[in-house]
C-alpha positions as CSV (number, residue, x, y, z in Angstrom):
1,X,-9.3,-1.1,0.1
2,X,-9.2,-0.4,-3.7
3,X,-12.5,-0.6,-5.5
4,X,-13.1,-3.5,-8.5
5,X,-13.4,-1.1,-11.4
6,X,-14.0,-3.1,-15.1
7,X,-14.3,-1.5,-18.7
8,X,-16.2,-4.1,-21.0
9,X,-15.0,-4.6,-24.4
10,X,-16.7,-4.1,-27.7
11,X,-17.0,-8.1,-27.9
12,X,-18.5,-8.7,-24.1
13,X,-22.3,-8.8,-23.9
14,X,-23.2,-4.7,-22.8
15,X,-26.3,-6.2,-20.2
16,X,-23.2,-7.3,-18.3
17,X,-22.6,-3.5,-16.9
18,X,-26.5,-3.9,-15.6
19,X,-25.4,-7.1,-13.7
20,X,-22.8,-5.9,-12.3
21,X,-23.4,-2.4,-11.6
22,X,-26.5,-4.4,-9.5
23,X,-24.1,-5.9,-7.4
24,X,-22.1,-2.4,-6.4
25,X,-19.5,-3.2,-9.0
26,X,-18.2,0.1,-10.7
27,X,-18.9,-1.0,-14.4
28,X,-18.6,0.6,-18.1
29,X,-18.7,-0.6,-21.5
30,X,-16.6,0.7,-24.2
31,X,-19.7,1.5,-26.4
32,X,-20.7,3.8,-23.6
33,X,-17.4,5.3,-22.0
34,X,-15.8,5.6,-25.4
35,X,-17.8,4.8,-28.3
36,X,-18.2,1.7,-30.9
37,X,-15.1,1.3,-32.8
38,X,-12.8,2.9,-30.3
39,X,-9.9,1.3,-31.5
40,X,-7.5,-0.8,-28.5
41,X,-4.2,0.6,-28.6
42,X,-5.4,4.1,-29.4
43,X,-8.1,4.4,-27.6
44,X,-9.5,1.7,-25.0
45,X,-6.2,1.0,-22.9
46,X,-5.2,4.7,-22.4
47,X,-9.2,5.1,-20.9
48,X,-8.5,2.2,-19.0
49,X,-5.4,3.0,-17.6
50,X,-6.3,7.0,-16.5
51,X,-9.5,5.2,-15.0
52,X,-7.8,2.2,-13.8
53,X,-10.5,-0.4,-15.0
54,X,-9.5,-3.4,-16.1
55,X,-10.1,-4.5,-19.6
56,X,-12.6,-7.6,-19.8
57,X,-12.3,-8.8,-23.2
58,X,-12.9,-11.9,-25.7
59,X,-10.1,-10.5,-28.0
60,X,-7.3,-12.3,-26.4
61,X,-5.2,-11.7,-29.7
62,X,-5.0,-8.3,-29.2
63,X,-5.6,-8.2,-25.7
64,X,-3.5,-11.5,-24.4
65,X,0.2,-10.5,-25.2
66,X,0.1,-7.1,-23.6
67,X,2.7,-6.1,-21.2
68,X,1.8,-5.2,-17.8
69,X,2.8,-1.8,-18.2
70,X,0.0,-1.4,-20.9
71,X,-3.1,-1.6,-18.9
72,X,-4.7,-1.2,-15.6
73,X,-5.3,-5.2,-15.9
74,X,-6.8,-7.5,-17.9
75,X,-9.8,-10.4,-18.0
76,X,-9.7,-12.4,-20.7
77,X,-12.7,-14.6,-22.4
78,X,-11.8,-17.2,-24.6
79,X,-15.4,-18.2,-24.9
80,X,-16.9,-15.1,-26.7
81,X,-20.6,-16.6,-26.9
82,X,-20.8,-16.6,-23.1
83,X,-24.2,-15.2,-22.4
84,X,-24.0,-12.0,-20.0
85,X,-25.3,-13.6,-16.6
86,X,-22.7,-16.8,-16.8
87,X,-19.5,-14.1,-17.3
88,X,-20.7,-11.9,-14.4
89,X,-21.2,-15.0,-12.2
90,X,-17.5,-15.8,-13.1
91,X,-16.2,-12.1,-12.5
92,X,-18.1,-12.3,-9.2
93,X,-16.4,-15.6,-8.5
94,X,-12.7,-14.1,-9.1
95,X,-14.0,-10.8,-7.2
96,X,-14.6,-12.9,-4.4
97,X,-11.7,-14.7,-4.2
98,X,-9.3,-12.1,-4.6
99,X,-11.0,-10.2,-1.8
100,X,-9.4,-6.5,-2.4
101,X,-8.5,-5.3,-5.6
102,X,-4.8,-4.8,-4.7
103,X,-4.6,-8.7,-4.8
104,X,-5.7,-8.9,-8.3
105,X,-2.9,-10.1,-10.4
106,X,-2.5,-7.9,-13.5
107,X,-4.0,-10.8,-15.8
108,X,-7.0,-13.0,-15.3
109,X,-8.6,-16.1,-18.0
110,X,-12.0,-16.1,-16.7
111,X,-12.6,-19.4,-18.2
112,X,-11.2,-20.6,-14.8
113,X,-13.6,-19.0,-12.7
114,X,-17.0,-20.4,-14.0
């Protein structure tokens, strides 16, 4: 069974990896892995891809058009005032019923899930 691996974007609360990472859930922020102002097509989506996290993000501009052949698979957050606990409830939500990682379909709106 493949393991839920997610890279947090600039824009998604960084207490989120704490949650997460609580709950077993292989977690990293892109302030952390990479460092603020890592820029998306330079530098976030080739970490993600060699790491095979998928990208949770609130910038669905830059983020929502992507092919699939561009990333490891993407969350996206159209509400980017979430607080930290009510996003991880929702990625926790889709975790669960998705079951195995494999399942996961490239692209996600975690709106749906909370």
């Amino acid at each position: 069974m493949a393991e839920w691996r997610f890279l947090l974007d600039e824009n998604i609360d960084p207490k989120a990896v704490n949650y997460l990472q609580k709950e077993d859930i292989d977690t990293e922020h892109v302030r952390d892995a990479l460092w603020q102002g890592a820029r998306d097509e330079r530098d976030v989506l080739p970490y993600a891809q060699t790491e095979q996290r998928i990208v949770v993000t609130s910038d669905v501009t830059d983020f929502g058009a992507l092919p699939d052949d561009r990333h490891a698979g993407i969350v996206l957050l159209y509400d980017d005032t979430m607080p930290a606990y009510r996003l991880v409830s929702g990625l926790l939500s889709m975790i669960d019923a998705y079951g195995d990682r494999e399942a996961f379909d490239s692209r996600e709106e975690l709106d749906a899930w909370l």
